[in-house]
PDB file with SEQRES, HELIX, SHEET and CRYST1 records, atoms N, CA, C and O in Angstrom:
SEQRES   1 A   83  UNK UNK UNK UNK UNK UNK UNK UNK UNK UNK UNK UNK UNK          
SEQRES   2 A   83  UNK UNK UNK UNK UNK UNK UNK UNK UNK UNK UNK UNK UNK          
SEQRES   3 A   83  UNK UNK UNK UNK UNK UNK UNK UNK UNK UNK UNK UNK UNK          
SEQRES   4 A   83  UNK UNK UNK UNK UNK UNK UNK UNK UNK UNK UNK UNK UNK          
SEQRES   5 A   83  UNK UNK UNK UNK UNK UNK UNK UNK UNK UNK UNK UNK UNK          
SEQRES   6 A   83  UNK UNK UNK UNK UNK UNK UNK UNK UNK UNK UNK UNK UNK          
SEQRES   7 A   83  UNK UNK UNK UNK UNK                                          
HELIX    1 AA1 UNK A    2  UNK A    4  5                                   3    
HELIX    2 AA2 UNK A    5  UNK A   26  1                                  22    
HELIX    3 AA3 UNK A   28  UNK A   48  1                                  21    
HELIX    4 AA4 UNK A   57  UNK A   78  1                                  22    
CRYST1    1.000    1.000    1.000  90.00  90.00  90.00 P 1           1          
ATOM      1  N   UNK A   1       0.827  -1.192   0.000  1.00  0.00           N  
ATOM      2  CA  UNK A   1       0.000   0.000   0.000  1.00  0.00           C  
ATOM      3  C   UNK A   1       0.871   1.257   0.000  1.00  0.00           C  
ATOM      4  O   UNK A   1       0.477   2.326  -0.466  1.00  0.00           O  
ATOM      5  N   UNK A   2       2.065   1.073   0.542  1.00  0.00           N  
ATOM      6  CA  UNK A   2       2.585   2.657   1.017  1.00  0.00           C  
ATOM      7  C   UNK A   2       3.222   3.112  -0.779  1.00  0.00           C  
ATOM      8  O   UNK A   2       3.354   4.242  -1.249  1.00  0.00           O  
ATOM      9  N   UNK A   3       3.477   1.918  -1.367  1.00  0.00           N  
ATOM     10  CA  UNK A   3       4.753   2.189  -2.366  1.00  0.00           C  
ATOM     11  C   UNK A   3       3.197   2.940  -3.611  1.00  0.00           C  
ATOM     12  O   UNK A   3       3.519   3.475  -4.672  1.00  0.00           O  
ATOM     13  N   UNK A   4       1.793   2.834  -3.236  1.00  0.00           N  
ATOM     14  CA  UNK A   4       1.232   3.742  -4.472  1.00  0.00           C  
ATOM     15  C   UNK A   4       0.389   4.714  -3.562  1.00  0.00           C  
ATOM     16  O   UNK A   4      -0.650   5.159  -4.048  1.00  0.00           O  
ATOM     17  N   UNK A   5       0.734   5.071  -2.322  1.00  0.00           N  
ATOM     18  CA  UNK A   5      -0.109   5.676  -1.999  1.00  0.00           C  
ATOM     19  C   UNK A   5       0.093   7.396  -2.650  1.00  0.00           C  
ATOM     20  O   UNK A   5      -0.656   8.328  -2.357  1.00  0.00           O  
ATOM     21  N   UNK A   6       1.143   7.471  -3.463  1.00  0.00           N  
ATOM     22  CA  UNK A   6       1.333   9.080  -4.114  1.00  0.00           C  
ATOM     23  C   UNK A   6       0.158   8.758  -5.107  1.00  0.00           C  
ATOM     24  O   UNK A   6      -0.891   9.401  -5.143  1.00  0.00           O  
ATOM     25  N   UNK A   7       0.445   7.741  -5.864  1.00  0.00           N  
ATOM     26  CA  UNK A   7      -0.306   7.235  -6.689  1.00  0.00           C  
ATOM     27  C   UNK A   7      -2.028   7.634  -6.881  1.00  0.00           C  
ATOM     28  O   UNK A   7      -2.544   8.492  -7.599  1.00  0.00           O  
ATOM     29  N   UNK A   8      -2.481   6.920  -6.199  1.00  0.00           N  
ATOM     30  CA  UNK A   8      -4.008   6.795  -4.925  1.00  0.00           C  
ATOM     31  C   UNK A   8      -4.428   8.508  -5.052  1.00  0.00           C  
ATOM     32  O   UNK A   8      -5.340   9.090  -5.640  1.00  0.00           O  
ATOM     33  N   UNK A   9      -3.039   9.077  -4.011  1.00  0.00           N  
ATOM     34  CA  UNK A   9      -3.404  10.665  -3.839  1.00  0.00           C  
ATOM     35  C   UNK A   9      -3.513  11.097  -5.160  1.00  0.00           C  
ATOM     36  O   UNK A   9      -4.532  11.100  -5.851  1.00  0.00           O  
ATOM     37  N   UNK A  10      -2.429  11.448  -5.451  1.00  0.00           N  
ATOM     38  CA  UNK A  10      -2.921  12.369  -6.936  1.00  0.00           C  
ATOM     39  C   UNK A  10      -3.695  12.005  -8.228  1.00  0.00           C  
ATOM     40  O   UNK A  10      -3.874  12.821  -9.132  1.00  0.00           O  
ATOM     41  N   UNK A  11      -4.146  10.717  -8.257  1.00  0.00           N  
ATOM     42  CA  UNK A  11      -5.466  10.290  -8.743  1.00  0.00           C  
ATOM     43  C   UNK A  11      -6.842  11.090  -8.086  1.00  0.00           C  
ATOM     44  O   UNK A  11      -7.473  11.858  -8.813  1.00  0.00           O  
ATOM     45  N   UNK A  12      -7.113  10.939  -7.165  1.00  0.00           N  
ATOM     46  CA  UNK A  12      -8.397  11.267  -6.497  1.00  0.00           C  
ATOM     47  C   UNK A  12      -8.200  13.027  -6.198  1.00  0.00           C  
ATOM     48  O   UNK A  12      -9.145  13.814  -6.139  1.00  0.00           O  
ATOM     49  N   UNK A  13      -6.680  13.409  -6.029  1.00  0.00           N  
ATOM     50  CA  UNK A  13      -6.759  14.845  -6.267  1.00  0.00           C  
ATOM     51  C   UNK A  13      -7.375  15.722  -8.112  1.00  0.00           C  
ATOM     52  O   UNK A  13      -8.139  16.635  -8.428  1.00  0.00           O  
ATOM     53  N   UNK A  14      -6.579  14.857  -8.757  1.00  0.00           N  
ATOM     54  CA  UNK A  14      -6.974  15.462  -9.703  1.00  0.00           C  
ATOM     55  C   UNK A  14      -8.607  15.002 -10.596  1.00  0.00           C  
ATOM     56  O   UNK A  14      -9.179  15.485 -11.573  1.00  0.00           O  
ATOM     57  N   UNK A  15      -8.853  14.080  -9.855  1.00  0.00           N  
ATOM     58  CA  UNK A  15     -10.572  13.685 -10.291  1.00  0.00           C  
ATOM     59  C   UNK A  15     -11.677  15.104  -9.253  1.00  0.00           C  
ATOM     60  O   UNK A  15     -12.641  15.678  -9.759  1.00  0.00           O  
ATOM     61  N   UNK A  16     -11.339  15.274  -8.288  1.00  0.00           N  
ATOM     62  CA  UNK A  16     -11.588  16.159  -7.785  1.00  0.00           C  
ATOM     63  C   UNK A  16     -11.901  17.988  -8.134  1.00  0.00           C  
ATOM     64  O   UNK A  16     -12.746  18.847  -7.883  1.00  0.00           O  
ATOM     65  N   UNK A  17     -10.623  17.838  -8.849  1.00  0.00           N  
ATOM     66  CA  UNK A  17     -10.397  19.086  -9.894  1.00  0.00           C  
ATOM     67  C   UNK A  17     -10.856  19.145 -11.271  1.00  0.00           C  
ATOM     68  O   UNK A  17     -10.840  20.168 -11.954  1.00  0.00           O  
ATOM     69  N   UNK A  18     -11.177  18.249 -11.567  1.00  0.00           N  
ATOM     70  CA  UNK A  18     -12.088  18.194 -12.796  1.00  0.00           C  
ATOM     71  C   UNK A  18     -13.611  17.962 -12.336  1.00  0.00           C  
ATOM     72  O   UNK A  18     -14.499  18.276 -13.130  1.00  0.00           O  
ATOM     73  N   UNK A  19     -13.834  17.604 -11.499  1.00  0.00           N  
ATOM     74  CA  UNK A  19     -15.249  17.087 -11.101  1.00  0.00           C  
ATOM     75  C   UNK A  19     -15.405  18.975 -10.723  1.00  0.00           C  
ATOM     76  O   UNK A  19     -16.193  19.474 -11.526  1.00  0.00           O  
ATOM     77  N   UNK A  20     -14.990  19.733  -9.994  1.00  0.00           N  
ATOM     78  CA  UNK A  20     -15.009  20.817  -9.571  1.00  0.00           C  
ATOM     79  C   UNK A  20     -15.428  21.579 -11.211  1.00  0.00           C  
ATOM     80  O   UNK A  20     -16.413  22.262 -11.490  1.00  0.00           O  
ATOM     81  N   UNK A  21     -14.591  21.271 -11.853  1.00  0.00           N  
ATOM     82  CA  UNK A  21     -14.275  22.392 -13.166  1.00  0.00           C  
ATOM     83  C   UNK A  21     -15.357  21.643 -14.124  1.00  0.00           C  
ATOM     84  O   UNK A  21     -15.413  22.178 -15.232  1.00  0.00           O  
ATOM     85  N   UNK A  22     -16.262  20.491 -13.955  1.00  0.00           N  
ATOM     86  CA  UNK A  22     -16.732  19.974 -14.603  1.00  0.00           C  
ATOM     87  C   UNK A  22     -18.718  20.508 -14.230  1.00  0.00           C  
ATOM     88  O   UNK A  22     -19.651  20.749 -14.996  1.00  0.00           O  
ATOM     89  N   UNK A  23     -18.630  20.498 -13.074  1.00  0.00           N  
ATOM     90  CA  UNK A  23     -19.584  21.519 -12.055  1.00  0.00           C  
ATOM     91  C   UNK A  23     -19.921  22.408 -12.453  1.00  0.00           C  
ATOM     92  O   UNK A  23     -21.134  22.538 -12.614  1.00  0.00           O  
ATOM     93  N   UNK A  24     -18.871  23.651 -12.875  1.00  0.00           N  
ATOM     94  CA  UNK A  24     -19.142  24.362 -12.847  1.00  0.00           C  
ATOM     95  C   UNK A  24     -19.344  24.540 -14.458  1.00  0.00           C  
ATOM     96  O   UNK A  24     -20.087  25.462 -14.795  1.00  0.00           O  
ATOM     97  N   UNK A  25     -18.731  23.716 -15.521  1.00  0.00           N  
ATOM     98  CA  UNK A  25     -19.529  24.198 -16.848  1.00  0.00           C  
ATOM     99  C   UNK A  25     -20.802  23.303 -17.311  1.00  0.00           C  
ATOM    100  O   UNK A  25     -21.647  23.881 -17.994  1.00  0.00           O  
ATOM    101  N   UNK A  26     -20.985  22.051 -17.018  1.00  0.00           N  
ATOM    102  CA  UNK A  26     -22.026  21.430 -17.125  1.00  0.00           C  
ATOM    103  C   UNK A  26     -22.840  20.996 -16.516  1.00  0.00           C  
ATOM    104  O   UNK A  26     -23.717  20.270 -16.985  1.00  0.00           O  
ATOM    105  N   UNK A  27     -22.712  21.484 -14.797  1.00  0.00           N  
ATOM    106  CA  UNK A  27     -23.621  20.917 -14.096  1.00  0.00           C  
ATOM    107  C   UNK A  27     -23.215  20.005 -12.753  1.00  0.00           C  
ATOM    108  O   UNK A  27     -22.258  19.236 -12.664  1.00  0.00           O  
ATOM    109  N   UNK A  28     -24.256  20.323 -11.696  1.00  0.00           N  
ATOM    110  CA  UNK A  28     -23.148  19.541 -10.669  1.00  0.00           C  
ATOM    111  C   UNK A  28     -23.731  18.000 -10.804  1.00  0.00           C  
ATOM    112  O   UNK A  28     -23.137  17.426  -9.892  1.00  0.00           O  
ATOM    113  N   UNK A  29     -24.370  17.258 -11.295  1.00  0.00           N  
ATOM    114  CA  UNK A  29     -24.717  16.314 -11.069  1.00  0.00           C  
ATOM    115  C   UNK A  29     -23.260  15.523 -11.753  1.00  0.00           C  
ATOM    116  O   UNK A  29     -22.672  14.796 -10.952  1.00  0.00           O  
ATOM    117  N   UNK A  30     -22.872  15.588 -12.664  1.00  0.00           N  
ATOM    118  CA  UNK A  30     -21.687  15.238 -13.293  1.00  0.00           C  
ATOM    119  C   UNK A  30     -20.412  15.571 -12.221  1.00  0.00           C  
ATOM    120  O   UNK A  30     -19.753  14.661 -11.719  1.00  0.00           O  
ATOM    121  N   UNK A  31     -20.235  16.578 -12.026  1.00  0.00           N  
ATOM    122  CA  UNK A  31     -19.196  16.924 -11.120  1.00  0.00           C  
ATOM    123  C   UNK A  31     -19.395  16.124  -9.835  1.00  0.00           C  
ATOM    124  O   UNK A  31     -18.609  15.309  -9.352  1.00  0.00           O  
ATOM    125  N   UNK A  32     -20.776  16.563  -9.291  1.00  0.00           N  
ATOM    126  CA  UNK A  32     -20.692  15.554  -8.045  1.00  0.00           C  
ATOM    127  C   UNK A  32     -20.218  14.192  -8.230  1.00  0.00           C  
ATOM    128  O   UNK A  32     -20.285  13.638  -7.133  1.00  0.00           O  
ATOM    129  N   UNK A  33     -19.849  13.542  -8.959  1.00  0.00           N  
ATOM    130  CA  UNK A  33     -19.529  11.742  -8.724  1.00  0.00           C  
ATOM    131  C   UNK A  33     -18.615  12.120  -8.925  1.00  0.00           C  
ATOM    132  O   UNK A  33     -17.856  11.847  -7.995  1.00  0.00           O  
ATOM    133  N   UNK A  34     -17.952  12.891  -9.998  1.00  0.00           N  
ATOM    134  CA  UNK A  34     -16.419  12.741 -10.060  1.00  0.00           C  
ATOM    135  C   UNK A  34     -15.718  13.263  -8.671  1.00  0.00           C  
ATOM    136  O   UNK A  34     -14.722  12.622  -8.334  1.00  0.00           O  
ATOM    137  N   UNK A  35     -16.124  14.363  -7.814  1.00  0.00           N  
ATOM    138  CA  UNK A  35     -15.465  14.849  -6.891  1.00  0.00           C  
ATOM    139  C   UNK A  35     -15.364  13.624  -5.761  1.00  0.00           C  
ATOM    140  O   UNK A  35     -14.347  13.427  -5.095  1.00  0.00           O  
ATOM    141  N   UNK A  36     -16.609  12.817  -5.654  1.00  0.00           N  
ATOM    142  CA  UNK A  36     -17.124  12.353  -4.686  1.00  0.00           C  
ATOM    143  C   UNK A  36     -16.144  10.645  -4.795  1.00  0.00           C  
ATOM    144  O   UNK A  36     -15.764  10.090  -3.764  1.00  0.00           O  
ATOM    145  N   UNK A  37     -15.902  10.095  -6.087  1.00  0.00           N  
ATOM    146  CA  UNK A  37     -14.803   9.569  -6.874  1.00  0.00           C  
ATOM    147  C   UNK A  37     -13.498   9.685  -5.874  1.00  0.00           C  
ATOM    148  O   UNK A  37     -12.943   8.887  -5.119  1.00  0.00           O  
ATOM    149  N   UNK A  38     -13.256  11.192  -6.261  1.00  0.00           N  
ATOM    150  CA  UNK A  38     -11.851  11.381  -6.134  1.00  0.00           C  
ATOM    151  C   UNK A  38     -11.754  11.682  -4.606  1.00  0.00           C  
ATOM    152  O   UNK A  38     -10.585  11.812  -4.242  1.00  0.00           O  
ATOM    153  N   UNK A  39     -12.629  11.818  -3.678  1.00  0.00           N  
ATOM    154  CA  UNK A  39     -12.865  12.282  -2.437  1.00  0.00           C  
ATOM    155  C   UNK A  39     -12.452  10.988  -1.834  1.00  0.00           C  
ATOM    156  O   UNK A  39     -11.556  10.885  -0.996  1.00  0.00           O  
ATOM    157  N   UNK A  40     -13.191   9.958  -2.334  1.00  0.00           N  
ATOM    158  CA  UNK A  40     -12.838   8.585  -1.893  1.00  0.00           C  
ATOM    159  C   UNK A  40     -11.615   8.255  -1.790  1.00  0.00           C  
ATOM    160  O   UNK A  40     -11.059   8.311  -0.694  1.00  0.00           O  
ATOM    161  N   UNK A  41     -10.966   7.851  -2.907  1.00  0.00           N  
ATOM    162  CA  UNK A  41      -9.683   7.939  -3.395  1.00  0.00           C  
ATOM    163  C   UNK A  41      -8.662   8.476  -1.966  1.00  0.00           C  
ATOM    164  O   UNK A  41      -8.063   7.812  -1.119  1.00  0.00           O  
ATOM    165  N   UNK A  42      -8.786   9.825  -2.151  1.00  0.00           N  
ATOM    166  CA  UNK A  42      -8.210  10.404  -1.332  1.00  0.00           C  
ATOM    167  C   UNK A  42      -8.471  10.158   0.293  1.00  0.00           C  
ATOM    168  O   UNK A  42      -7.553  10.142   1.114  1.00  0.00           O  
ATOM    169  N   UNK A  43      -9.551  10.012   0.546  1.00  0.00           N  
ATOM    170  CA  UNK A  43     -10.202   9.293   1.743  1.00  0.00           C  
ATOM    171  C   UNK A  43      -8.909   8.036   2.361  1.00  0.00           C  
ATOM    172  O   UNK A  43      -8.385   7.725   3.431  1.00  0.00           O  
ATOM    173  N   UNK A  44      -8.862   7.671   1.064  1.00  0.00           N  
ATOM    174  CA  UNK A  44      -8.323   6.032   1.496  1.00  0.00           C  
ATOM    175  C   UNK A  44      -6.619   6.476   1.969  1.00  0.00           C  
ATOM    176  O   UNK A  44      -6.100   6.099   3.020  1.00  0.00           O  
ATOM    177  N   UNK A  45      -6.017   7.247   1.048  1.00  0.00           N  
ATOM    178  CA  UNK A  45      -5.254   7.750   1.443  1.00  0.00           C  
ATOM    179  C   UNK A  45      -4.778   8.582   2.803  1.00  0.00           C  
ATOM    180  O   UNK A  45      -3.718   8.372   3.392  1.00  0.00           O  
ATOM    181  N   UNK A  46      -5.429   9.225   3.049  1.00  0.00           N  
ATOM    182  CA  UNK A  46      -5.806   9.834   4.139  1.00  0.00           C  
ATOM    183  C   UNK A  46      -6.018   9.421   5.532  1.00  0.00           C  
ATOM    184  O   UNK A  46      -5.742  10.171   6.469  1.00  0.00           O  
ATOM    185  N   UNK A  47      -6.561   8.102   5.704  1.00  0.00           N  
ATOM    186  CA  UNK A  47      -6.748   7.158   6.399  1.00  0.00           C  
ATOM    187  C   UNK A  47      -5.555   6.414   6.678  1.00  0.00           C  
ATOM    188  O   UNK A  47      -5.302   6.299   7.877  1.00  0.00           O  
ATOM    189  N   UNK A  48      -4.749   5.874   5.862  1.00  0.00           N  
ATOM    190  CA  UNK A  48      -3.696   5.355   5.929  1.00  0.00           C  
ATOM    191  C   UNK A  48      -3.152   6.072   6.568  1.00  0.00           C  
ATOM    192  O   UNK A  48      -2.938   5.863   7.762  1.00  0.00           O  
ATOM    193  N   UNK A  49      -2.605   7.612   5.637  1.00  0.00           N  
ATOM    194  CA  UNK A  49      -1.979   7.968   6.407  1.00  0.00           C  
ATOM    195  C   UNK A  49      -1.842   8.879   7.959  1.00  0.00           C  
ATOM    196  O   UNK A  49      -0.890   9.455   8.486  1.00  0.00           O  
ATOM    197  N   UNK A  50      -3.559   8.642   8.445  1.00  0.00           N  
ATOM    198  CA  UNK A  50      -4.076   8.722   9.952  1.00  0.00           C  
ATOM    199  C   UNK A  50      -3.044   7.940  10.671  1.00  0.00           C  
ATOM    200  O   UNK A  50      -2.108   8.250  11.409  1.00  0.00           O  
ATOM    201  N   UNK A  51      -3.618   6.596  10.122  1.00  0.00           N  
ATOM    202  CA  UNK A  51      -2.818   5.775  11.410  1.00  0.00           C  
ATOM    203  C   UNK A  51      -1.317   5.769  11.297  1.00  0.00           C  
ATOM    204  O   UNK A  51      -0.758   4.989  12.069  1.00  0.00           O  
ATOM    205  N   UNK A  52      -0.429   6.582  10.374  1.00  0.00           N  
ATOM    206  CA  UNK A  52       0.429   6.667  10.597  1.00  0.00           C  
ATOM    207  C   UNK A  52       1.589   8.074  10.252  1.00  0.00           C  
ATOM    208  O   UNK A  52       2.462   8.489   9.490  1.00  0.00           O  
ATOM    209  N   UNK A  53       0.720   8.387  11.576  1.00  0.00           N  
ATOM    210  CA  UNK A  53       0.873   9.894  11.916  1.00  0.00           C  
ATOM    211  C   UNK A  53       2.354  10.881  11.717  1.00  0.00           C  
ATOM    212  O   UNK A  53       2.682  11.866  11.057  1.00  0.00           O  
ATOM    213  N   UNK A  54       3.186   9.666  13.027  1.00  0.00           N  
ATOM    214  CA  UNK A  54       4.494  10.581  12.646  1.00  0.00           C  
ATOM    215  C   UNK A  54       5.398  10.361  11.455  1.00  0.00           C  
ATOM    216  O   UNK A  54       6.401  11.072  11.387  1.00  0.00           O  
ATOM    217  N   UNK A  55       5.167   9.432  10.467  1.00  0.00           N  
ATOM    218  CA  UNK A  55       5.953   9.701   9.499  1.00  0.00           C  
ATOM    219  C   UNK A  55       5.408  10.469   8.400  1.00  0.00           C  
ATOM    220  O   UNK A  55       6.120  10.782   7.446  1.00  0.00           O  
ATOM    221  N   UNK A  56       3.802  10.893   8.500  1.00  0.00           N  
ATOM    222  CA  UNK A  56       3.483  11.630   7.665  1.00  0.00           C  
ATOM    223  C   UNK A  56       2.812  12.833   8.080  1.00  0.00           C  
ATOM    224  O   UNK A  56       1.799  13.179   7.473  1.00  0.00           O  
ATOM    225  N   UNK A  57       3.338  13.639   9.225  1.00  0.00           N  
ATOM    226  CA  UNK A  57       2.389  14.341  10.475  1.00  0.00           C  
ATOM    227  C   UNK A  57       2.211  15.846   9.699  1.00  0.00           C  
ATOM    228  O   UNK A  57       1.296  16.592  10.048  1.00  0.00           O  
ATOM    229  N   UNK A  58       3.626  16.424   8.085  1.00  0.00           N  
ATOM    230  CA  UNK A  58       3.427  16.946   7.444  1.00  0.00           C  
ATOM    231  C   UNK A  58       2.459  17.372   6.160  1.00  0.00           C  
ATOM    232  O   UNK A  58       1.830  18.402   5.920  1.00  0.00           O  
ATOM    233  N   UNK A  59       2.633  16.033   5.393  1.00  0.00           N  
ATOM    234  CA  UNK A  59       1.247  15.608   4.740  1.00  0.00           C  
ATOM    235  C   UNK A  59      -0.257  15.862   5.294  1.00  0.00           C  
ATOM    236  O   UNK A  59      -1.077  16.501   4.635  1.00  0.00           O  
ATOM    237  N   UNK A  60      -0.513  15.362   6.431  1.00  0.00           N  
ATOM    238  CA  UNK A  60      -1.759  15.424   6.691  1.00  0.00           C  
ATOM    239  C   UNK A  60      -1.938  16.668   7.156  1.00  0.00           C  
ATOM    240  O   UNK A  60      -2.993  17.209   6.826  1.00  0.00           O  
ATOM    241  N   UNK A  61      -1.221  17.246   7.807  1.00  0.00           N  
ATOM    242  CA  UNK A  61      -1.665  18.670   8.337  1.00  0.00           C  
ATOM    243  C   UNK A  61      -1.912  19.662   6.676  1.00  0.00           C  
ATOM    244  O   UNK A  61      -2.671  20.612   6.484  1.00  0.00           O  
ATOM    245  N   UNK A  62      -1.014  19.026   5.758  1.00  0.00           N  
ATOM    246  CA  UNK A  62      -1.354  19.677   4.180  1.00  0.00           C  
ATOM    247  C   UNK A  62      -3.002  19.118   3.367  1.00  0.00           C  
ATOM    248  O   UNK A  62      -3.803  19.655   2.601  1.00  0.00           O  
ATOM    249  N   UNK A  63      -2.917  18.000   3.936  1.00  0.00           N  
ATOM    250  CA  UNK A  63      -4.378  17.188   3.405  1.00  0.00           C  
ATOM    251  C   UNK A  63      -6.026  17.703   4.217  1.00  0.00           C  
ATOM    252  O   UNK A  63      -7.181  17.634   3.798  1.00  0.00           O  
ATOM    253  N   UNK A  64      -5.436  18.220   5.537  1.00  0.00           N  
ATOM    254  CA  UNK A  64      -6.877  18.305   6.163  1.00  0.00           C  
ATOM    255  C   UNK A  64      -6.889  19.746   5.675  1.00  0.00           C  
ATOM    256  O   UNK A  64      -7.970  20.334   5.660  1.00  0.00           O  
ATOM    257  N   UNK A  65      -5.725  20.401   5.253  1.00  0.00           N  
ATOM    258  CA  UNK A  65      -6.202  21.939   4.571  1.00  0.00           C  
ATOM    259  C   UNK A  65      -7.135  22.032   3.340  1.00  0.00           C  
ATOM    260  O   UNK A  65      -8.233  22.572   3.204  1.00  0.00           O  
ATOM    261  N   UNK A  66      -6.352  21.337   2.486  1.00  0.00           N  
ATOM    262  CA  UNK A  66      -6.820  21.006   1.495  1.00  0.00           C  
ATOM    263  C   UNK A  66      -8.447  20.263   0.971  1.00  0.00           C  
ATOM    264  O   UNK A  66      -9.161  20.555   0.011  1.00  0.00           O  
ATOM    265  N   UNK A  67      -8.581  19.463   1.802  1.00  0.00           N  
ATOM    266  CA  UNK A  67      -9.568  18.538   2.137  1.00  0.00           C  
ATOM    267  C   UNK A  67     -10.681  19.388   2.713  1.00  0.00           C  
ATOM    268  O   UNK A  67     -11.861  19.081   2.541  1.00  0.00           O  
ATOM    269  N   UNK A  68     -10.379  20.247   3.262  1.00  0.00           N  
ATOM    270  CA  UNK A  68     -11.434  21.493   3.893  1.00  0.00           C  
ATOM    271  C   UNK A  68     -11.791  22.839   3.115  1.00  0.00           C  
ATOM    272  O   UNK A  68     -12.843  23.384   3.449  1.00  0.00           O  
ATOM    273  N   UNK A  69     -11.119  23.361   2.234  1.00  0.00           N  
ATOM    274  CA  UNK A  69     -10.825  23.949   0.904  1.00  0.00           C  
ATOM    275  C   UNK A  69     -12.152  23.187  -0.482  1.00  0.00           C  
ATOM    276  O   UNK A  69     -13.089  23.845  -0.933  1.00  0.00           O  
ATOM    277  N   UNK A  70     -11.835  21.739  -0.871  1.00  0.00           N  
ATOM    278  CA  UNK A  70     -12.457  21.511  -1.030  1.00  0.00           C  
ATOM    279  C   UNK A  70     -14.178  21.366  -1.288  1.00  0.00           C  
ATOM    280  O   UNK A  70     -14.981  21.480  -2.214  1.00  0.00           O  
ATOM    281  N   UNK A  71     -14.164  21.030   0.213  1.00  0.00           N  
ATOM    282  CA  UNK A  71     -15.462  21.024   0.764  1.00  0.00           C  
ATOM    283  C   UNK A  71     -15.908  22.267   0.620  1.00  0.00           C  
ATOM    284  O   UNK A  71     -16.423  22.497  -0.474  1.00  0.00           O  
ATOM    285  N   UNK A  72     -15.872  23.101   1.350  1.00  0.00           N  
ATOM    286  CA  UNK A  72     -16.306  24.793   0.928  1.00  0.00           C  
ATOM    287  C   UNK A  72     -16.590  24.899  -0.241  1.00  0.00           C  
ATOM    288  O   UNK A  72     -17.748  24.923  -0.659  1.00  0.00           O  
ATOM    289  N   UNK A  73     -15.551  24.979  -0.951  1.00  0.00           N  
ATOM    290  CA  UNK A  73     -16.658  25.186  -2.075  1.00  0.00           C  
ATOM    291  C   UNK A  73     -17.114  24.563  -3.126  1.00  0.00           C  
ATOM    292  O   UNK A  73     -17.182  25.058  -4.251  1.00  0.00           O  
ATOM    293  N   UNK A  74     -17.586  22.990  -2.687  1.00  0.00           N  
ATOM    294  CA  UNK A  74     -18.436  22.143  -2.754  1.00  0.00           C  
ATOM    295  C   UNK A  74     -19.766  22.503  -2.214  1.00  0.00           C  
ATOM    296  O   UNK A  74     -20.859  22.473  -2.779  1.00  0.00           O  
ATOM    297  N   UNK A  75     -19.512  22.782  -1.235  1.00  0.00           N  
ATOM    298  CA  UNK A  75     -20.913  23.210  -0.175  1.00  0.00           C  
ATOM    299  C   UNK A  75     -21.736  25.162  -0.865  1.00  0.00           C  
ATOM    300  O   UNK A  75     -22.836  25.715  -0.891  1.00  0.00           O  
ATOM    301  N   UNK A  76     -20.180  25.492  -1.314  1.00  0.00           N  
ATOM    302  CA  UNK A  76     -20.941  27.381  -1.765  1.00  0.00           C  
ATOM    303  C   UNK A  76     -20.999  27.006  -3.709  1.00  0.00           C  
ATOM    304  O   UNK A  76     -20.953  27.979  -4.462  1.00  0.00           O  
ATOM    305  N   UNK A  77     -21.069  25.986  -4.142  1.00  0.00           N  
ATOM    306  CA  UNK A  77     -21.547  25.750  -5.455  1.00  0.00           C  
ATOM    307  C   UNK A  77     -23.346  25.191  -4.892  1.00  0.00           C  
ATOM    308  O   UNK A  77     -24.440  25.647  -5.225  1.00  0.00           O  
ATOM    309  N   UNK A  78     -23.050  24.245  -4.106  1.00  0.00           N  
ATOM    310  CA  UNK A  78     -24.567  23.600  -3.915  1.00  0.00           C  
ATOM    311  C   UNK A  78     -25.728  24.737  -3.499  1.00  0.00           C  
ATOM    312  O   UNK A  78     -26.929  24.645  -3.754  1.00  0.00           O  
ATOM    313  N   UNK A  79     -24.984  25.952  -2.714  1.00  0.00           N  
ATOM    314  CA  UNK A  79     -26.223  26.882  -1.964  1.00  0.00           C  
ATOM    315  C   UNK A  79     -26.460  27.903  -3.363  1.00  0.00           C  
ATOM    316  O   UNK A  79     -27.574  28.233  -3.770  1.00  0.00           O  
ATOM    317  N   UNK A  80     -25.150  28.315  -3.991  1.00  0.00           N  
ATOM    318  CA  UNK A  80     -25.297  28.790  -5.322  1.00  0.00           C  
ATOM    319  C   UNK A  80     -26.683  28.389  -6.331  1.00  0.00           C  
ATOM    320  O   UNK A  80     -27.729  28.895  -6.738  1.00  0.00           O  
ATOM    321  N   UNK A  81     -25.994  27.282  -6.405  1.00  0.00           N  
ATOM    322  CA  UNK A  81     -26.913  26.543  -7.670  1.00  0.00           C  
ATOM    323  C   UNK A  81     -28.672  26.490  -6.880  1.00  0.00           C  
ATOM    324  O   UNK A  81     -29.691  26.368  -7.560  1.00  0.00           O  
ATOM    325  N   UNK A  82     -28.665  26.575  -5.826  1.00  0.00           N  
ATOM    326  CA  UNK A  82     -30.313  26.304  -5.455  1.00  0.00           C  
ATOM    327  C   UNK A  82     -30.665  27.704  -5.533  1.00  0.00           C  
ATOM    328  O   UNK A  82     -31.859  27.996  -5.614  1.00  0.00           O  
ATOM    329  N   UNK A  83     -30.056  28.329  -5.523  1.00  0.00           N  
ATOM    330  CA  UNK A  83     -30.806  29.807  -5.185  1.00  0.00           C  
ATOM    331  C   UNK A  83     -31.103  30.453  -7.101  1.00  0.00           C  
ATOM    332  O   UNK A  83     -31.647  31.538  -7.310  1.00  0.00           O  
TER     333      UNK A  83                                                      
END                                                                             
C-alpha cells in the first residue's frame, strides 16, 4: 500500500479538480460523482496515512487543509446553484 499511496493521492486529487471544473460548466450532477470519486480515493489515502501519523504528520496537516478547501466550495456551489 505505502509504495502507491502518491499514486491513490494524486489520482483522487486530480478527479476532484475536474469534477469541480466539470460543475461548474455542465452541471453539478456530473461533477458531483467525479469529486465524490476522487474524495474517496483520497479518503483512502488519508486514512492510511491517519494511522500513521508521525511519518506523515506533514502531509496530513497539508491534506486536512486542502480537504477542507475543497469542501467549501463544494458546499458554496450547492447553496449557489439552489438559489
Amino acid at each position: 500500500m505505502k509504495r502507491y499511496l502518491r499514486e491513490i493521492e494524486v489520482s483522487g486529487l486530480i478527479l476532484v479538480i475536474i469534477g469541480i471544473m466539470s460543475s461548474w460548466i455542465w452541471g453539478s450532477q456530473y461533477g458531483g460523482w467525479l469529486c465524490g470519486v476522487g474524495m474517496l480515493l483520497w479518503l483512502i489515502t488519508f486514512v492510511y496515512k491517519a494511522f500513521h501519523w508521525n511519518e506523515y504528520a506533514r502531509e496530513n496537516r497539508q491534506n486536512i487543509i486542502i480537504l477542507l478547501i475543497a469542501i467549501l466550495i463544494l458546499f458554496l456551489q450547492m447553496i449557489i446553484r439552489l438559489n
